[in-house]
C-alpha positions as CSV (number, residue, x, y, z in Angstrom):
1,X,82.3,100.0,56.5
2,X,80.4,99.0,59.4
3,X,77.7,96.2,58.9
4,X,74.8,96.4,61.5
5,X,71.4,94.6,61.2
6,X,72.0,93.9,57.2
7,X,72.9,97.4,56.5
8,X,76.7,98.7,55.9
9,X,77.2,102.3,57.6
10,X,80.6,104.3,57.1
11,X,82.1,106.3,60.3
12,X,80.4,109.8,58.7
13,X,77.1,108.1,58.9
14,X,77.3,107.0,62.3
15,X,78.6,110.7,62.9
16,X,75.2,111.9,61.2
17,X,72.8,109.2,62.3
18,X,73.6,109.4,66.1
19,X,75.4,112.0,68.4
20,X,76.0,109.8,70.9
21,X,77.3,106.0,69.9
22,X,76.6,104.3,73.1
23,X,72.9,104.4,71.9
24,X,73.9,101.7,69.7
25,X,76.8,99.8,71.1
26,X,79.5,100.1,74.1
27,X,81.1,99.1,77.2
28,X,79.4,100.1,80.7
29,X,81.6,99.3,83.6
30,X,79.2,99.0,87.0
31,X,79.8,97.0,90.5
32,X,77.5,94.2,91.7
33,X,76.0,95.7,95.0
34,X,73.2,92.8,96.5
35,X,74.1,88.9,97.3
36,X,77.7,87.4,97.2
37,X,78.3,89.2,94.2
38,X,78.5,92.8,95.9
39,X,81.2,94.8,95.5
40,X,82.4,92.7,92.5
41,X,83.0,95.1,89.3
42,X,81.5,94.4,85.6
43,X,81.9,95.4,82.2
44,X,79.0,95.4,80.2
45,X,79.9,95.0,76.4
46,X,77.0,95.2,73.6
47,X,77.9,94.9,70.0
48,X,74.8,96.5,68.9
49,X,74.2,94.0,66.4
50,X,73.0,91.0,69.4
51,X,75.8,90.4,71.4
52,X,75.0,91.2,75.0
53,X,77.7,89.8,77.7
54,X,79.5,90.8,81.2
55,X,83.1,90.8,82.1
56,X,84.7,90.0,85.4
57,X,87.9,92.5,85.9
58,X,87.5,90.6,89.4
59,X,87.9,87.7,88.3
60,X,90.1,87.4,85.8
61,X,88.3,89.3,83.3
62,X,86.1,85.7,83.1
63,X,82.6,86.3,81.0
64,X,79.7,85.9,83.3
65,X,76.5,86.1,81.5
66,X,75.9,86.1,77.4
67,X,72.8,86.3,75.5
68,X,72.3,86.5,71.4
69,X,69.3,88.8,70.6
70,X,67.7,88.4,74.0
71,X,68.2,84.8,74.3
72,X,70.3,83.4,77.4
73,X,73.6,80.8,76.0
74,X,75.5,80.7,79.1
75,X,75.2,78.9,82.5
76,X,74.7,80.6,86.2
77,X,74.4,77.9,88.7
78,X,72.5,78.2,91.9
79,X,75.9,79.9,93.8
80,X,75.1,83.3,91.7
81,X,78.0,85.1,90.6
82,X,80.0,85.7,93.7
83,X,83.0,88.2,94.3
84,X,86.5,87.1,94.9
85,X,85.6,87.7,99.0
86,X,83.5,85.0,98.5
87,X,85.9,82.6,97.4
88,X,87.7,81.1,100.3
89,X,90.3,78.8,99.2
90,X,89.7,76.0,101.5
91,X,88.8,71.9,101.1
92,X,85.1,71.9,99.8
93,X,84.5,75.5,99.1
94,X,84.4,75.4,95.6
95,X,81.1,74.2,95.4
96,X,80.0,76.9,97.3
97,X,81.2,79.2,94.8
98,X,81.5,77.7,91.2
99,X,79.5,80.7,89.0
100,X,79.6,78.6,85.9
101,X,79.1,81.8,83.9
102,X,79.7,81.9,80.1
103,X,83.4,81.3,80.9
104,X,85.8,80.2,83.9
105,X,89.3,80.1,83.6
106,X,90.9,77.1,85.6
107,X,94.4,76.8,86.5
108,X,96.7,77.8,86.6
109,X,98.4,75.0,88.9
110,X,95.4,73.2,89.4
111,X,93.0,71.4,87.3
112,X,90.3,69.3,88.2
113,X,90.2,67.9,92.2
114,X,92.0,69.6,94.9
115,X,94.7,68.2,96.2
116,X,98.3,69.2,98.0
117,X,101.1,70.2,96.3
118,X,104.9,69.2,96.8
119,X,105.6,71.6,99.2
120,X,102.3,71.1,101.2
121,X,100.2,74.1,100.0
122,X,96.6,73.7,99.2
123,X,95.7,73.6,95.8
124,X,92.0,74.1,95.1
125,X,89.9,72.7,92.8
126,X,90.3,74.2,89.1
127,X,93.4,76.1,90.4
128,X,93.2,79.9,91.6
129,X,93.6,81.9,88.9
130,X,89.7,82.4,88.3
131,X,89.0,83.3,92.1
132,X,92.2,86.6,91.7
133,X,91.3,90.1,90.9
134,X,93.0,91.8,87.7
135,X,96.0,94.0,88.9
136,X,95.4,96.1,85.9
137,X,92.2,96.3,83.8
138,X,91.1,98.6,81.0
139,X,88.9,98.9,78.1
140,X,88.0,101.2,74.8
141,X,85.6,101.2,72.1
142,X,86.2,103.2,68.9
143,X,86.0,102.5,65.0
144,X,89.5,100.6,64.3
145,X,90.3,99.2,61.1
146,X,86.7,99.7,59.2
147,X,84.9,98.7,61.9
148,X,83.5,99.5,65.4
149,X,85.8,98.1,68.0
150,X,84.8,97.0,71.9
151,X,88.2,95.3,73.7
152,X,88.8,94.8,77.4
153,X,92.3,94.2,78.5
154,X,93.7,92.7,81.7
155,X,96.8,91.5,83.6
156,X,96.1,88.9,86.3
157,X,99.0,87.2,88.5
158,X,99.1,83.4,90.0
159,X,101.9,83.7,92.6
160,X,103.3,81.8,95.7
161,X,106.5,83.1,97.7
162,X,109.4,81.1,96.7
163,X,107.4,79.2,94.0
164,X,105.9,80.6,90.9
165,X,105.0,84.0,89.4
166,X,102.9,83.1,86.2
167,X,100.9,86.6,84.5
168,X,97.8,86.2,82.6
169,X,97.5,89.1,80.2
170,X,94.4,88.7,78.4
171,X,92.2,90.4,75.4
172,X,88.9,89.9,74.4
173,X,87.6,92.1,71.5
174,X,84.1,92.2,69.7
175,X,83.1,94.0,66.1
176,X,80.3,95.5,65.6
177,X,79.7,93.9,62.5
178,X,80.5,90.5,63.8
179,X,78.5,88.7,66.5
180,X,81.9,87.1,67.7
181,X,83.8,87.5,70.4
182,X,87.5,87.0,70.6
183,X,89.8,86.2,73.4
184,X,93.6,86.2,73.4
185,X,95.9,85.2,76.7
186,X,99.2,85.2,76.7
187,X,101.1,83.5,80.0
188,X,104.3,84.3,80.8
189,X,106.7,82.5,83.5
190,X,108.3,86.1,85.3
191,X,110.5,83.7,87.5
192,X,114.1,83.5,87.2
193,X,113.7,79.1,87.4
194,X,111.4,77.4,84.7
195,X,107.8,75.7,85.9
196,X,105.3,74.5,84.7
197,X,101.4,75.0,84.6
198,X,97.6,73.7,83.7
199,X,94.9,75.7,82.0
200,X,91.2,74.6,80.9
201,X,88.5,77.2,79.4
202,X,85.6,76.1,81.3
203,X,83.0,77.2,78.6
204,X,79.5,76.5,80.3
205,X,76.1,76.4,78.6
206,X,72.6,76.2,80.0
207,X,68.9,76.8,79.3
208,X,67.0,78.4,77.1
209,X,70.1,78.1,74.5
210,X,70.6,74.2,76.7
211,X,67.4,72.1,75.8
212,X,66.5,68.6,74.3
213,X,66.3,70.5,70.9
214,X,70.1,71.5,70.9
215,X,72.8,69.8,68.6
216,X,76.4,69.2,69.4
217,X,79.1,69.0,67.1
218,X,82.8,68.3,67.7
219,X,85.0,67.4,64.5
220,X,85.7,63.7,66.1
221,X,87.0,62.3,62.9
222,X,84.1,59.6,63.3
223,X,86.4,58.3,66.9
224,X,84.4,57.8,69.8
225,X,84.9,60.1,73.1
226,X,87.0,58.5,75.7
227,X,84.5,58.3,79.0
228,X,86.1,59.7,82.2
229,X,83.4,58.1,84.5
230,X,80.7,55.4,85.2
231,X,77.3,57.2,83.4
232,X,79.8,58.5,81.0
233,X,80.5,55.0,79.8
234,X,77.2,54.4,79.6
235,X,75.9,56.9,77.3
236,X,78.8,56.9,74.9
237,X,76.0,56.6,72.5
238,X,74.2,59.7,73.1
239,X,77.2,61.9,74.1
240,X,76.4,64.6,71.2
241,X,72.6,64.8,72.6
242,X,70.0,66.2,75.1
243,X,67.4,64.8,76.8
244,X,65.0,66.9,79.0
245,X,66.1,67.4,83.1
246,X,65.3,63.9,84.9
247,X,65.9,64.1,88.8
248,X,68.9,62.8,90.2
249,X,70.7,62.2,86.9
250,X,74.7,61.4,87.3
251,X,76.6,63.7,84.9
252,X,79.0,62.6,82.2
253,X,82.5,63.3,81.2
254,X,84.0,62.4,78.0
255,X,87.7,63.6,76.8
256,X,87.9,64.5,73.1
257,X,90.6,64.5,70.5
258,X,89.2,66.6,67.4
259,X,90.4,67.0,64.2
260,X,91.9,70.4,63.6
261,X,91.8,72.6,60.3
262,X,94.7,72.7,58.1
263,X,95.5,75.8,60.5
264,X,95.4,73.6,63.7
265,X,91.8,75.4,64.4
266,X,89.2,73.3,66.0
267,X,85.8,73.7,66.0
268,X,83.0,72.8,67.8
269,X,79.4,73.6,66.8
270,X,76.3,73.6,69.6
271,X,73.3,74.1,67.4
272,X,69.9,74.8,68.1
273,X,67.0,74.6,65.7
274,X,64.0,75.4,67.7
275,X,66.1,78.7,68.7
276,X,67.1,79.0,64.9
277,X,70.6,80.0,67.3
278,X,73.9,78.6,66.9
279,X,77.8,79.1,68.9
280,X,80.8,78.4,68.0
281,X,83.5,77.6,69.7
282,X,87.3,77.7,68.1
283,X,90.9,77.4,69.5
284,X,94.1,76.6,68.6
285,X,95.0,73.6,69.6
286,X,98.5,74.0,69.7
287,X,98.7,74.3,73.3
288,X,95.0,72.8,73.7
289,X,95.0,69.4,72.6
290,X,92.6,67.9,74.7
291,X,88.5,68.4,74.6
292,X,86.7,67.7,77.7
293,X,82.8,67.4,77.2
294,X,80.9,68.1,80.7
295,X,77.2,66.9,80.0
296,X,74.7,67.2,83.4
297,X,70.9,67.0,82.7
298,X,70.2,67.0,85.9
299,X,67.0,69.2,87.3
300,X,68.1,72.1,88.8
301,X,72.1,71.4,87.4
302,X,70.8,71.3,83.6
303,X,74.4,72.3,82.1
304,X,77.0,72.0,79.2
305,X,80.6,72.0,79.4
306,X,83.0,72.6,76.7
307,X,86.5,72.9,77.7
308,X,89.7,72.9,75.5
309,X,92.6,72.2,77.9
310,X,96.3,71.0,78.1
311,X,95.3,68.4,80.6
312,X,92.5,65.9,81.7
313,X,91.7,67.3,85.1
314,X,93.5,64.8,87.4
315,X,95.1,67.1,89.3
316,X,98.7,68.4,89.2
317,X,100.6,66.0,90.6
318,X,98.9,63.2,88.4
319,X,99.0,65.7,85.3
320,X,103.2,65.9,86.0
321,X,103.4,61.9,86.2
322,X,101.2,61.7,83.5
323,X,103.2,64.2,81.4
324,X,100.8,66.3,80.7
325,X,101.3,69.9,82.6
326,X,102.8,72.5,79.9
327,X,106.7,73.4,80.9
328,X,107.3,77.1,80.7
329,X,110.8,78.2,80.7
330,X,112.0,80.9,83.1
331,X,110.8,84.1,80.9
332,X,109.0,82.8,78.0
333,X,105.2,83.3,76.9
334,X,102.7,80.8,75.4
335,X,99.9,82.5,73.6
336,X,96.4,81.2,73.2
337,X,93.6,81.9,71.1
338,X,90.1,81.2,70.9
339,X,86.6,82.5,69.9
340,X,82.8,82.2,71.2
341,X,80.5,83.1,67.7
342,X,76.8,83.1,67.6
343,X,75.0,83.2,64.6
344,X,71.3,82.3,62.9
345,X,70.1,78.9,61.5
């Protein structure tokens, strides 16, 4: 059965109460025609049940905007969302194009500051992979299982000649009965020599959802963050908390290490009472062990970052000496998996 706004409806009913399901729920693919975005495609995915958010098969298949029963979660920074055209891969350019969006995928041989790699190629900041077009994209909705199913699929490539050939093949699937979405990527090292590679889900939050009312909670085990920079040394008491946006505020960084479930699930819970909203985010931590916190509240850069990662965004070649950057031998896959869920308070 499927459940939609407190009621449970069996596929016959849906057959009887509507002709056509995309009434209620489905995907709509469109392309982005004004600004930097143009030319960019998009999947629209609606759940029916107050899920609302946009795929990039551009970009990854990254989630740009997301809203819960009308209210905006996510983060779009002043850059817009801007097509892979837009995107040149050259020393300062990322912060001409940094989306935010509900999610950016960094990596996947860069995280954190660019920098030059051993054999004198630029690596950009937060890697490539989030800037490549899908070489293959598709997506279905139908009722699968006992319930109504929307799942995009894509296969994205991060390549150099005579380097690397790492494939992204990722999932991400929402129910109609469940206000969840869930993502599954699989990377696979198609070389013949082993490498080895960096990943961080750059999961970005801003206003209305983003406000001085919102709670965070990260299972921390009562262990305080570890501060990356100066301001976030100094707030190491008010790491989990908003205030409203003061001009010219420094950000903050912290680096997490939760506490898993028995099934080496971690959550963390962003809360927010004067919404009566609440997301949460879950990975396996298995290839994930570290939690970086981004907190801005900055006016006019008023944003959230959580981002499970295998690294501390330093940068390759500090993430090698460091020990950090995940060895992938020649034909083997790592799978991840993680989920965004919104829910009432």
């Amino acid at each position: 059965m499927v459940k939609l706004l407190g009621k449970d409806y069996s596929k016959e009913d849906f057959r009887r109460y509507c002709v056509n399901i995309s009434q209620v729920a489905g995907i709509t693919e469109t392309v982005y025609q004004d600004g930097r975005a143009r030319g960019m495609r998009a999947l629209r995915v609606r759940n029916g049940s107050g899920l609302d958010y946009t795929l990039l098969p551009d970009r990854c298949m990254d989630i740009a905007q997301l809203s819960f029963r009308g209210v905006n979660i996510g983060l779009l920074t002043r850059n817009g969302l801007c097509a892979p055209q837009q995107t040149a891969p050259v020393p300062g350019e990322f912060d001409r194009y940094f989306s935010g969006g509900m999610l950016t995928t960094c990596g996947l041989k860069n995280c954190g500051p660019e920098e030059t790699d051993e054999y004198g190629r630029f690596a950009h900041t937060h890697g490539r992979i989030n800037t490549l077009p899908c070489e293959q994209s598709w997506h279905y909705s139908r009722f699968s299982g006992g319930d109504y199913v929307l799942c995009a699929h894509a296969v994205t490539r991060d390549t150099a000649l005579e380097g690397y050939n790492l494939s992204l093949t990722r999932e991400i699937s929402t129910q109609m009965s469940e206000n969840e979405l869930k993502i599954t990527d699989e990377i696979e090292n198609c070389d013949y020599n082993d490498t080895d590679y960096l990943i961080l889900y750059h999961f970005n939050f801003g206003f209305p959802f983003l406000s001085e009312d919102l709670q965070v909670r990260i299972p921390t085990g009562g262990r305080r963050p570890r501060p990356r920079n100066e301001d976030a040394r100094r707030t190491l008491d008010v790491w989990d908390r908003f205030e409203p946006p003061a001009d010219n505020a420094a950000e903050s960084v912290y680096f997490h290490s939760p506490e898993p479930d028995r099934d080496g699930t971690c959550t963390v819970r962003l809360e927010n009472p004067g919404l009566k909203i609440g997301v949460a985010v879950s990975y396996e931590t298995e290839h994930l062990p570290v939690l970086t916190q981004w907190r801005c509240t900055r006016s006019g850069e008023y944003a959230l970052g959580i981002e499970p990662s295998n690294n501390e965004i330093s940068g390759m070649q500090n993430e090698r000496h460091e020990g950090r950057s995940m060895p992938i031998p020649a034909g083997s896959r790592h799978r991840f998996r993680l989920a965004l869920r919104c829910y009432d308070l």
